[in-house]
C-alpha positions as CSV (number, residue, x, y, z in Angstrom):
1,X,107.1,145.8,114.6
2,X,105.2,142.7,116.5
3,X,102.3,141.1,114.7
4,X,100.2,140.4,117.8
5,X,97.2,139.2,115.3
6,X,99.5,136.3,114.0
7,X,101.3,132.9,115.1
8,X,103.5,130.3,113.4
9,X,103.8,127.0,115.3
10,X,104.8,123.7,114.1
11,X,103.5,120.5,114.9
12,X,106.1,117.8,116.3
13,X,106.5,113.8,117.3
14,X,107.4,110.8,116.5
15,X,104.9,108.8,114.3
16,X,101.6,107.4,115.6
17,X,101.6,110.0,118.7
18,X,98.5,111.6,116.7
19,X,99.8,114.8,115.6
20,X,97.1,114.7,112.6
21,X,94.5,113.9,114.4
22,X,94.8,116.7,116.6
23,X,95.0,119.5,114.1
24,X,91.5,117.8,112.9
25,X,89.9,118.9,116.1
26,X,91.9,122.4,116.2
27,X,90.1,122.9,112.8
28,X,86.9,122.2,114.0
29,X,87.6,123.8,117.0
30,X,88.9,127.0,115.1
31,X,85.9,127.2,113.2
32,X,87.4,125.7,110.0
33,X,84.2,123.7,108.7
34,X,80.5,124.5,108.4
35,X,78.4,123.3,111.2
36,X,76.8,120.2,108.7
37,X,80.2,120.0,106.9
38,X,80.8,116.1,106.7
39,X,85.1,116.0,107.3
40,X,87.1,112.7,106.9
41,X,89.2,111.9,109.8
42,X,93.3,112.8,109.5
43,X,91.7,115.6,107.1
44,X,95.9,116.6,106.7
45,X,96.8,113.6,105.1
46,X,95.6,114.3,101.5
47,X,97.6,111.8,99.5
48,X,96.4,108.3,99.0
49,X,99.7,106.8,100.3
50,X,99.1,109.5,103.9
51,X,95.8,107.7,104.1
52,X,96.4,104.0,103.0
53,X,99.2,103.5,105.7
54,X,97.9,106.1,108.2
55,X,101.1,108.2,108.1
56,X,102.0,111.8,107.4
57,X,105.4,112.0,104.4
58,X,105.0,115.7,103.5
59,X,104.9,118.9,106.1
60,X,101.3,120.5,105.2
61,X,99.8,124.2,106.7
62,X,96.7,125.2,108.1
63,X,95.6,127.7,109.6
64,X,92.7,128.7,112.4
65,X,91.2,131.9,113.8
66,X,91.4,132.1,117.6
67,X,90.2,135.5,119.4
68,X,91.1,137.7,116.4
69,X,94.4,135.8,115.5
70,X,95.5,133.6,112.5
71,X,97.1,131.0,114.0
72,X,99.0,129.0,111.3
73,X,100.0,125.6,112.2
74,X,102.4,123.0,110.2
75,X,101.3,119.5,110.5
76,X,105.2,117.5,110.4
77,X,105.5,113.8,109.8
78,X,106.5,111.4,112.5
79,X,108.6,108.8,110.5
80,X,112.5,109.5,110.5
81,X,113.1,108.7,107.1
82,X,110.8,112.0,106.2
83,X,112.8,114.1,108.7
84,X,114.1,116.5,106.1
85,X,110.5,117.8,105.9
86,X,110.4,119.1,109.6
87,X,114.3,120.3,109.6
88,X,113.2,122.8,106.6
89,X,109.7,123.8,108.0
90,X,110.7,124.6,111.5
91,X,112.8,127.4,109.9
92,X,108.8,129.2,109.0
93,X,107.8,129.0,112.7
94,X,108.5,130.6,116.0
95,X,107.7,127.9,118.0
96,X,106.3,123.9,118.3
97,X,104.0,121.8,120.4
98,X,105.8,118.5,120.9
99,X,103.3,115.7,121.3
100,X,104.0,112.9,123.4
101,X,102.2,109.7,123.6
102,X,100.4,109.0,127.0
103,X,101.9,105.3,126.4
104,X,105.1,105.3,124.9
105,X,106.6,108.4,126.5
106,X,109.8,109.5,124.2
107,X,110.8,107.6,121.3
108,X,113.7,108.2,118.7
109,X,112.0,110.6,116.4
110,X,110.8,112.6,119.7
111,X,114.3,112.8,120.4
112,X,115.4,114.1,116.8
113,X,112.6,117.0,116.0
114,X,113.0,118.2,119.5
115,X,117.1,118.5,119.4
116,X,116.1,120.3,115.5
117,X,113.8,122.5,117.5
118,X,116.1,123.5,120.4
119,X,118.7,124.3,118.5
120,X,116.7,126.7,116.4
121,X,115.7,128.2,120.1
122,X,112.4,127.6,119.6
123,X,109.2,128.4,122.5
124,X,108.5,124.4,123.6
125,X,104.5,123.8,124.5
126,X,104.9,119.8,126.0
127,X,101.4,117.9,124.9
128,X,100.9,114.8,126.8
129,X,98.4,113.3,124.5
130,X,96.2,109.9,124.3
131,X,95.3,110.4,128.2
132,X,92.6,108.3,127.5
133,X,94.4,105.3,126.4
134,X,93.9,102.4,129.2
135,X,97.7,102.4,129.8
136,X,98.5,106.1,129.8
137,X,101.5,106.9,132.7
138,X,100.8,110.4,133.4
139,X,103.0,110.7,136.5
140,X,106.1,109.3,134.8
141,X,105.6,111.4,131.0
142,X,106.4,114.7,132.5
143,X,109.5,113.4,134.0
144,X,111.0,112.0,130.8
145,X,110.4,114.9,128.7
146,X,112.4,116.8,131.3
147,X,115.0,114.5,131.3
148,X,115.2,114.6,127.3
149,X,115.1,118.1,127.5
150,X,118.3,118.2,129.8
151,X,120.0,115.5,127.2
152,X,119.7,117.9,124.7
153,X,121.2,121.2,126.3
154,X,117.8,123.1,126.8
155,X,118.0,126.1,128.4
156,X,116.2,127.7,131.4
157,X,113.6,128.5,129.4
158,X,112.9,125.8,127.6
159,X,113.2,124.0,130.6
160,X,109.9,125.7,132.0
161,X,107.9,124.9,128.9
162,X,104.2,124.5,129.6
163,X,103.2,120.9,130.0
164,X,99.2,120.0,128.7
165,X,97.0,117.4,128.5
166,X,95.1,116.4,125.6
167,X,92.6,113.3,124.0
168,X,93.6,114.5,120.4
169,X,90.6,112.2,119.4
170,X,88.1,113.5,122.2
171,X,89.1,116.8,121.2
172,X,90.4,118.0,125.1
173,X,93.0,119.7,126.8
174,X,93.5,120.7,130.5
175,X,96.4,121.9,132.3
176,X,96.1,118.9,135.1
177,X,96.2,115.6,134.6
178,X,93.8,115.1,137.2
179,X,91.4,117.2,135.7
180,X,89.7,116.4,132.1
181,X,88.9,119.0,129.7
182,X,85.9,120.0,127.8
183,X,87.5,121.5,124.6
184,X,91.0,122.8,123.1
185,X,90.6,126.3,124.5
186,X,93.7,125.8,126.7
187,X,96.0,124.4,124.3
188,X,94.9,128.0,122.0
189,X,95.4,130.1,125.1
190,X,99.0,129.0,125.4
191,X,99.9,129.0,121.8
192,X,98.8,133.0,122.5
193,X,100.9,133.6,125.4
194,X,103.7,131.4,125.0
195,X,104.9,131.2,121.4
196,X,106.3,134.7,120.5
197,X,104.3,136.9,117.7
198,X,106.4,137.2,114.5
199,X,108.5,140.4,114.4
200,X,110.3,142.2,111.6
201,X,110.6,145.9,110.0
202,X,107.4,146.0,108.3
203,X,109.0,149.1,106.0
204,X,112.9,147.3,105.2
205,X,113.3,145.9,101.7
206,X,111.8,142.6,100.8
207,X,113.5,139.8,102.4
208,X,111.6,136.0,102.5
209,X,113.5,132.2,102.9
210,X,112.1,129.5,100.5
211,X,111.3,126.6,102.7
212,X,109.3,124.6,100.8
213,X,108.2,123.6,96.8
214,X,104.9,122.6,95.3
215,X,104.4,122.2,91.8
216,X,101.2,122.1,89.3
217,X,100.7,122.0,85.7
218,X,99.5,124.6,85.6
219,X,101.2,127.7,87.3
220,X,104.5,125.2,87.5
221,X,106.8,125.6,90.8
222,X,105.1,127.1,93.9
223,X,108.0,128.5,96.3
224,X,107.0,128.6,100.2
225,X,107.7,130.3,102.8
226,X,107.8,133.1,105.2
227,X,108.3,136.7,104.8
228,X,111.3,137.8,107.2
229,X,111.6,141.4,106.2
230,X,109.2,144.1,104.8
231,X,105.9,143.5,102.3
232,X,105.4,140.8,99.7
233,X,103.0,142.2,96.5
234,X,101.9,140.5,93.0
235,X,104.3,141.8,90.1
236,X,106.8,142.6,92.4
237,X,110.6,142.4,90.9
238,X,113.0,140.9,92.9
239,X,116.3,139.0,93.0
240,X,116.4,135.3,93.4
241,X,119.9,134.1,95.2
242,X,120.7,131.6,98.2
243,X,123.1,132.2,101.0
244,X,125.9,129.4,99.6
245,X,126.4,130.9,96.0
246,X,125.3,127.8,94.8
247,X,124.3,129.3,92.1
248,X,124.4,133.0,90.5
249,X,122.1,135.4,91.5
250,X,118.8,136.5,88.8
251,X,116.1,138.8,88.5
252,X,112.4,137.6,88.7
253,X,108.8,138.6,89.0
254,X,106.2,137.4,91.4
255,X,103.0,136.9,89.7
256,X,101.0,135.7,92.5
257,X,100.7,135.4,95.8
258,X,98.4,133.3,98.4
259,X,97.9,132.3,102.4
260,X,96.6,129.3,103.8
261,X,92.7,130.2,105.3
262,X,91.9,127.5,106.8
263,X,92.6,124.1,104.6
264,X,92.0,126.4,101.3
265,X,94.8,128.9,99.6
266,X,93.3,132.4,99.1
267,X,94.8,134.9,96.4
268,X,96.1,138.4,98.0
269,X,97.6,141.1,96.6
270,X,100.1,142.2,99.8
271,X,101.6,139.8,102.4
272,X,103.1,141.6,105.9
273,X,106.5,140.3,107.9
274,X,106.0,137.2,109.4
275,X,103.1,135.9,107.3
276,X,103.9,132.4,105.2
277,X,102.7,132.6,101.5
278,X,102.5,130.2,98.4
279,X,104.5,132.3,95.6
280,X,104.2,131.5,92.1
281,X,105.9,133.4,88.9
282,X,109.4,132.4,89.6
283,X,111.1,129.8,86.9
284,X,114.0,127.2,88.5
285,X,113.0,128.3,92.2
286,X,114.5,125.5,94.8
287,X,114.4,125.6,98.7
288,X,117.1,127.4,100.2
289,X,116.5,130.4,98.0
290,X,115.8,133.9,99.6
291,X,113.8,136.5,97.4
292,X,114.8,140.0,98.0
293,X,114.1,143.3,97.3
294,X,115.5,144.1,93.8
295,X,117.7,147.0,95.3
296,X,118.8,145.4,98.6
297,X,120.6,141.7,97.3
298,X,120.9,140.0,101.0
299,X,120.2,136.1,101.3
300,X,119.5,134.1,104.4
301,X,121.2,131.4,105.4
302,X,119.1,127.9,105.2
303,X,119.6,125.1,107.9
304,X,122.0,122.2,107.0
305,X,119.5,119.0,105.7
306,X,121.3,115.8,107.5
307,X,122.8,113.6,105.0
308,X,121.7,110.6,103.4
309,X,122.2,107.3,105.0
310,X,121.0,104.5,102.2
311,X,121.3,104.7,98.5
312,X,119.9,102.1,95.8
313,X,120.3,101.8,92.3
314,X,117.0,102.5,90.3
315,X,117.2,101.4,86.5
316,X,115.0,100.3,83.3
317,X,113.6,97.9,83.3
318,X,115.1,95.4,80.8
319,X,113.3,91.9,82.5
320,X,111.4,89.7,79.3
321,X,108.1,91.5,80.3
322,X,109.4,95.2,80.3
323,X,107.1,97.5,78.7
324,X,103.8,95.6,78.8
325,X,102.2,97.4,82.0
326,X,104.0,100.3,82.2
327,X,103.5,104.1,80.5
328,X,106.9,105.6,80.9
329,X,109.7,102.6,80.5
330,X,112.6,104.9,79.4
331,X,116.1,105.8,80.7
332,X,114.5,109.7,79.2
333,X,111.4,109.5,81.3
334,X,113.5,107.7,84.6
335,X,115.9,110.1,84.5
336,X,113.2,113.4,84.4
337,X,111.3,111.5,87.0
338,X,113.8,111.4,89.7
339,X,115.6,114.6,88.8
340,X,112.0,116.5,89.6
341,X,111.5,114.2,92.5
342,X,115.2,116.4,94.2
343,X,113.5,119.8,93.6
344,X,110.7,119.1,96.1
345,X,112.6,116.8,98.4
346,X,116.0,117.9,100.3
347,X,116.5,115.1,101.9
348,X,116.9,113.2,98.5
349,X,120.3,113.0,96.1
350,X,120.1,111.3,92.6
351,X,123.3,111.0,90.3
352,X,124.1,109.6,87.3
353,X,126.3,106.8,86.7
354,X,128.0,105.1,84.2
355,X,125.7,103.3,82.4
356,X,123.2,105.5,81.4
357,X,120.0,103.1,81.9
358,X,120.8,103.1,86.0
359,X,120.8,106.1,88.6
360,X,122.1,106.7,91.8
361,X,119.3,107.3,94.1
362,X,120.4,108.2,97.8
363,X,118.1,108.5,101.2
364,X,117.6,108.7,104.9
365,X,116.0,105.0,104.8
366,X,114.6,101.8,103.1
367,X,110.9,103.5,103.2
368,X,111.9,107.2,102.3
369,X,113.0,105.5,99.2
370,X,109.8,102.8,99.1
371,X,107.5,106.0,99.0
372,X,109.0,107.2,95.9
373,X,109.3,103.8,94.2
374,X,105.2,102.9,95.2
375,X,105.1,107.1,93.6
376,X,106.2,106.1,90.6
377,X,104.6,103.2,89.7
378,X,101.5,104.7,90.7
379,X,102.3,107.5,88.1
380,X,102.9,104.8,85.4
381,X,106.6,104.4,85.8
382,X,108.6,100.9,85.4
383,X,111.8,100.6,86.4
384,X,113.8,97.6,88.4
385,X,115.5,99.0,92.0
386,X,118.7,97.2,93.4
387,X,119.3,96.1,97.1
388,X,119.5,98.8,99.7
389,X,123.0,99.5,100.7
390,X,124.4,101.9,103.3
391,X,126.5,105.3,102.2
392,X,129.8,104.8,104.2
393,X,132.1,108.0,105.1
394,X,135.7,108.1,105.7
395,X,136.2,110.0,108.8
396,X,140.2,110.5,109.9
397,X,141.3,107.7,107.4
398,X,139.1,105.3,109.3
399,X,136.0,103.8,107.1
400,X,132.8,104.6,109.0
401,X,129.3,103.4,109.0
402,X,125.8,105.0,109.8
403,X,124.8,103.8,112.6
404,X,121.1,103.9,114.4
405,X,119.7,104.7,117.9
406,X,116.8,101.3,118.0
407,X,113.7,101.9,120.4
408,X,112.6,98.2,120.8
409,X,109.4,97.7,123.0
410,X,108.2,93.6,123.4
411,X,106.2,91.8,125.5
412,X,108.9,90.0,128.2
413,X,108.5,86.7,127.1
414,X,109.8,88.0,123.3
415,X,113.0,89.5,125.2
416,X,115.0,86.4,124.6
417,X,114.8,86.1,120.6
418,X,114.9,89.6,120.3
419,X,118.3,89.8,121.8
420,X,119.8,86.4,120.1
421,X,119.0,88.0,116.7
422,X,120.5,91.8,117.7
423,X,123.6,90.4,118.8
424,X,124.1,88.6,115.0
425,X,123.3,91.8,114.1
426,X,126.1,93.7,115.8
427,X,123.7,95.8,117.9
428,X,125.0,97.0,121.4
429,X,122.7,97.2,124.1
430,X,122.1,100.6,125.8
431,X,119.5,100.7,128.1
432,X,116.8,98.1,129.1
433,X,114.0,98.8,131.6
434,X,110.3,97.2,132.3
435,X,106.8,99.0,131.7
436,X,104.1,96.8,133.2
437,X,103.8,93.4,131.2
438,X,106.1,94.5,128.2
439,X,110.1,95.5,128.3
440,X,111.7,98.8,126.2
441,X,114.7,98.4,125.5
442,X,117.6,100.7,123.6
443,X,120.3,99.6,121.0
444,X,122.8,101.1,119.0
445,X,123.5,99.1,115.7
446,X,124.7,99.4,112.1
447,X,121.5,100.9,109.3
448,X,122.6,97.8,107.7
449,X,121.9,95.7,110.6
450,X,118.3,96.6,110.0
451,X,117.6,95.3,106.6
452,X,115.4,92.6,106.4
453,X,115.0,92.4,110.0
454,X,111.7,93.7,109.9
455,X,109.3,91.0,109.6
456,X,111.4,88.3,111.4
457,X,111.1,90.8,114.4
458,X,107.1,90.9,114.1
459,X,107.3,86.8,113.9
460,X,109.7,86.3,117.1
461,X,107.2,89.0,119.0
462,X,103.6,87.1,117.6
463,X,103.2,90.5,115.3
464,X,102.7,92.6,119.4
465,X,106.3,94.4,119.2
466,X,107.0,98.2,118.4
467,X,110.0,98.9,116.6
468,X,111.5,102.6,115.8
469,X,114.6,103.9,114.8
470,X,117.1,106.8,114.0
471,X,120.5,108.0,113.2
472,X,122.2,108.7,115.6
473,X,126.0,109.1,114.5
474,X,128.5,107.3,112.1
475,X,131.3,104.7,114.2
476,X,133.9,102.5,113.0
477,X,132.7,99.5,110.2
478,X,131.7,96.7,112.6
479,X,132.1,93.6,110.3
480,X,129.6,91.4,108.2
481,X,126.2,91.1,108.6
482,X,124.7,88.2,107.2
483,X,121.6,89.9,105.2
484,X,120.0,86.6,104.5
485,X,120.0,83.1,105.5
486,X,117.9,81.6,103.2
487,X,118.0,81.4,99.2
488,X,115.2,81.5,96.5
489,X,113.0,79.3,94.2
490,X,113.9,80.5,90.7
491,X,111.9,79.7,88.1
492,X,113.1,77.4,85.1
493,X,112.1,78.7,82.4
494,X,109.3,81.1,80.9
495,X,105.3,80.4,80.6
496,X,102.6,80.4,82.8
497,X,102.6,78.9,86.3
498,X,100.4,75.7,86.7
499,X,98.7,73.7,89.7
500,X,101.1,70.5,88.7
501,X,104.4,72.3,88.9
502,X,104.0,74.9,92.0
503,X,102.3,71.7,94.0
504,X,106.0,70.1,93.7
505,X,107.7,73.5,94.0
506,X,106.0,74.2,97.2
507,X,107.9,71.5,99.0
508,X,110.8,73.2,98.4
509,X,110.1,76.1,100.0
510,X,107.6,79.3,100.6
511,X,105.9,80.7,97.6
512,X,105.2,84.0,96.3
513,X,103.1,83.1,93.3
514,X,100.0,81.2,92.7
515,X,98.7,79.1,89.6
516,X,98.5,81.5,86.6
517,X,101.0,83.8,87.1
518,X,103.1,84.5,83.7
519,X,106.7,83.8,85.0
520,X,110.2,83.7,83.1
521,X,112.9,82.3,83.3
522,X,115.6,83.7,86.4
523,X,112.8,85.0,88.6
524,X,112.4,84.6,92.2
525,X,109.0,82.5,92.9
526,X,109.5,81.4,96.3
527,X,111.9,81.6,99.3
528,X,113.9,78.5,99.9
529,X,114.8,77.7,104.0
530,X,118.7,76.6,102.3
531,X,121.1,78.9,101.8
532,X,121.2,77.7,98.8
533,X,119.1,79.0,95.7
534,X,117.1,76.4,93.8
535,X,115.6,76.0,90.4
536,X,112.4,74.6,90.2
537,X,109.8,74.3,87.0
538,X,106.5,76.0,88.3
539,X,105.3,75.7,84.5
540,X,105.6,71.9,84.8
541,X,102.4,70.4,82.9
542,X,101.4,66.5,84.0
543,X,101.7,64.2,80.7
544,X,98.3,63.2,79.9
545,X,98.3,59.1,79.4
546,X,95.1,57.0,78.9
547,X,95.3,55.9,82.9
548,X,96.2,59.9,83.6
549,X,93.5,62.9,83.5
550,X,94.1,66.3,83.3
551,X,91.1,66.7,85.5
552,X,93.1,64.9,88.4
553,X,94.9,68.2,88.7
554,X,92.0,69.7,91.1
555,X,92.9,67.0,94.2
556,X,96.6,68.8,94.1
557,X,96.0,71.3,97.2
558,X,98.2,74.2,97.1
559,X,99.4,76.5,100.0
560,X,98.7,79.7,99.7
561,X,101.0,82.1,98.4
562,X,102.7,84.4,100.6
563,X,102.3,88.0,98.7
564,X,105.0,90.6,99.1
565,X,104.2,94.0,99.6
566,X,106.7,96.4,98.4
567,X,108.7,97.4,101.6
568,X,108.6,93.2,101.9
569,X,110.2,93.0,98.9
570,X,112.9,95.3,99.3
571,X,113.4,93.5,102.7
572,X,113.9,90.2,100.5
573,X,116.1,90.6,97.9
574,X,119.9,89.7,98.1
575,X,122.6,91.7,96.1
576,X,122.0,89.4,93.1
577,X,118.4,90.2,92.6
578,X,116.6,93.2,91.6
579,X,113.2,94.1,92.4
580,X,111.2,94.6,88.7
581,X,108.5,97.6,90.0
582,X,105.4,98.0,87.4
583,X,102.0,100.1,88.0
584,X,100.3,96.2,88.3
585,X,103.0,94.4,89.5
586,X,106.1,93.6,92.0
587,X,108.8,90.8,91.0
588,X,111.6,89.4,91.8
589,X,114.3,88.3,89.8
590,X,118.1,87.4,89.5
591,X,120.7,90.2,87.8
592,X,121.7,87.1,85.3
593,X,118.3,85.5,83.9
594,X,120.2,82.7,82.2
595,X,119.9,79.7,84.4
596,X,123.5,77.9,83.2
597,X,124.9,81.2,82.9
598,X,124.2,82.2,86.5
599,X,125.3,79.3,87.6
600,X,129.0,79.1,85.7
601,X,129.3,83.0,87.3
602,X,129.1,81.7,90.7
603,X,131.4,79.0,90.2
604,X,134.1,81.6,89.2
605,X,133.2,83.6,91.8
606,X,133.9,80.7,94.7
């Protein structure tokens, strides 16, 4: 049968092409809210993380009515590292609206959820969105979508995908660009009559895919996901299996079951083919499970989750002020931390290693794994995190290296220092063409190239340049990479920073810390422009004399510090540092504390 009263679509880009804002004005559109109803913009992003950095991590549904059909609609994020989210969803849907900014045109990540969608053989609807903007190049979007969609093997049909034209913010869409809409009514009339209704025998046996997990306190692990064959009811028994005998099929019982109505979850007691439902009842459910009918065993098959690129080390914290800010400090609580974190997150792989304080935390990128870190120590977790290294693979005997496809886009004068410091970097040059005043330009270059490289390239562009990336493939190891070219201020010994001793430290070198900040010996105050590291005593009192006055300390003018966020941080350290993470505080430190000691190992080590 074909549920004509029903659509799934997924909603796809690369971040900042406002995929979140639009499904705001769909829901207000789509009768979502009360007419008085006060709504929060980016209404999707529910986590304080989504709304602090403007940016959507987890895949979340809605759903609106439209002319008599539920229209349910998965908002994806944008960022690569949180691409396992939208290769798992798009397995729910029968079809996505790929939003492309007005501006920017393509970009990595447009590349990547649109090659996941195509080879799904998804139903495309092309959104040119942000017409408004002052600098939108509506003749030339069009043109490269088509061209992407050639790169990637589309067929004929996708190659005839609707193109519209929205103001996500405005709330608009219109099938010209030289005409500008009123509402979203055309953007809902061809989810109708493009994207196919869901179809399925309504009366086979039970058959649904788990394609995503919640998880609450109080009902414990939610499975999601949609129903491929037959009915879903409350205390139904089935059999819980996946399609890779992973692990041995079991029986179960579903004690409830809910839909999405609007940005609610509403208990039901039956769910139809093609419907997606929150399922609850089911102990040690994980994605990739199918639930079937208790007489008819037949799993699906689950789409391959790209592998890891960048692993860390995440350990407890054993620094001189472990345990004074933190709840849960223990290699116990660490380990059940990170261990729940894999049944919620695909993308993620945590092993054990063998010292039993540290774990082996792998993931597609430096901020996939500075979410979970800036989780954690929000939940009341402390725990020290180790350099980010790159997961290397040995292809035909040859040792290989992840390497990136780097969307760089700088105002022309910027063009010069951008390509001194990607040639030190080992990245290739693809492509390089103008777009007014600015210049976009396409690399290929080692993951590891990109360490640290952040916040040097917003300094050589005066903070204006746009910088996105993806993986694009693994090639033969290209060399070394300097990670760092300067050293750090390490602090002497233990106490409380003063005035007297940072005002002499600061001419040393850029510091993170400002006059009371408890400090101990072996950690990182400052950065140093040497190679060189540098020990410097930032607890350095003045001796009081009868000619000298403690009071004298006020004409001492300190710089201000310079305060590392978290992804900073990470950016920072060198392989002989860890980062000490606490729910009130970020430092840096050395792997050897001991001043003399430190220094003896490195004189082996030359």
């Amino acid at each position: 049968m074909v549920r004509n009263d029903l659509r799934n679509v997924a909603i796809i880009a690369h971040v900042d092409h406002g995929k979140t804002t639009l499904v705001d004005e769909m829901l207000k559109q789509g009768g979502a809210f009360r007419e008085n109803q006060e709504v929060e913009d980016r209404v999707m992003d529910s986590n304080d993380i989504e709304r602090e950095r403007g940016i959507t991590i987890l895949a979340k549904n809605t759903s609106v009515k439209y002319n008599d059909v539920k229209i349910n609609i998965i908002d994806t994020p944008g960022h690569a590292d949180f691409g396992g989210e939208v290769e798992r969803v798009l397995k729910m849907v029968d079809g996505v609206i790929l939003l492309v900014d007005a501006a920017e045109g393509c970009m990595p990540q447009t590349r990547f959820v649109l090659s996941k969608a195509l080879e799904l053989g998804h139903k495309i609807i092309i959104v040119v969105n942000k017409i408004d903007r002052p600098d939108a190049r509506l003749d030339e979007i069009g043109d490269e979508v088509l061209e992407l969609l050639i790169d990637l093997d589309a067929n004929d049909e996708q190659l005839e995908s609707p193109i519209l034209f929205c103001s996500g913010r405005a709330g608009t869409a219109s099938l010209s660009q030289y005409e500008a809409g009123t509402d979203l009514k055309p953007l809902f009339d061809t989810i109708l009559d493009y994207i196919p209704a869901p179809e399925g025998d309504e009366e086979g046996p039970m058959q649904m895919l788990i394609s995503s997990i919640d998880y609450n306190d109080y009902v414990g692990r939610t499975g999601i996901g949609r129903i491929e064959r037959g009915c879903v009811k409350v205390n139904q028994q089935v059999m819980v299996g996946d399609y890779h005998e992973l692990k041995k099929p079991y029986a179960s019982k579903i004690i409830t079951v809910s839909q999405i109505e609007g940005l609610g979850k509403q208990n039901v007691e039956e769910a139809r083919v093609g419907d997606i439902v929150w399922i609850s009842g089911i102990e040690n459910i994980t994605i990739g499970d199918t639930l079937c009918a208790a007489d008819s065993y037949e799993p699906l098959p689950f789409v391959k989750i790209s592998e890891p690129t960048v692993e860390m080390t995440f350990s407890v914290n054993d620094s001189p002020f472990a345990g004074r800010e933190g709840k849960f400090v223990t290699s116990r609580q660490l380990r059940e931390r990170l261990f729940k974190e894999i049944l919620r997150d695909v993308s993620l792989r945590v092993s054990e290693t063998e010292n039993t304080d540290s774990f082996r935390v792998c993931g597609r990128g430096e901020m996939h794994l500075s979410i979970l870190i800036e989780n954690m120590r929000r939940e009341g977790y402390e725990l020290s995190v180790s350099t980010p290294r790159v997961l290397m693979k040995e292809i035909d005997g040859v040792m290989c290296e992840p390497m990136e496809r780097l969307v760089i886009d700088v105002p022309e004068d910027s063009t010069g220092p951008v390509m001194e410091k990607m040639g030190t970097r080992k990245g290739e040059l693809q492509s390089m063409h103008p777009q007014g005043t600015r210049m976009r330009m396409e690399f290929i270059i080692p993951a590891r190239g990109l360490f640290g490289y952040k916040s040097e390239f917003l300094t050589d562009t005066k903070g204006e340049g746009i910088m996105s990336s993806i993986f694009d493939s693994y090639q033969p190891y290209k060399g070394d990479i300097p990670r760092r070219n300067t050293g750090s201020l390490v602090s002497f010994e233990t106490g409380e920073a003063v005035t007297y001793g940072l005002f002499n430290a600061q001419e040393r070198g850029a510091l993170f810390i400002g006059a009371g900040t408890p400090v101990y010996e072996g950690m990182v105050v400052g950065a140093s422009p040497k190679s060189d590291d540098l020990v410097v005593n930032v607890c350095k009192k003045k001796h009081l004399t009868n000619t000298r006055a403690s009071g004298s300390d006020d004409a001492l003018r300190l710089i201000p510090p310079r305060k590392l966020s978290l992804e900073e941080s990470l950016e920072f350290i060198a392989d002989d540092e860890l980062l000490e993470v606490t729910p009130k505080s970020i430092r840096i430190r050395k792997r050897i504390l001991d001043n003399a000691l430190r220094a003896k190992t490195r004189a082996k080590e030359k």
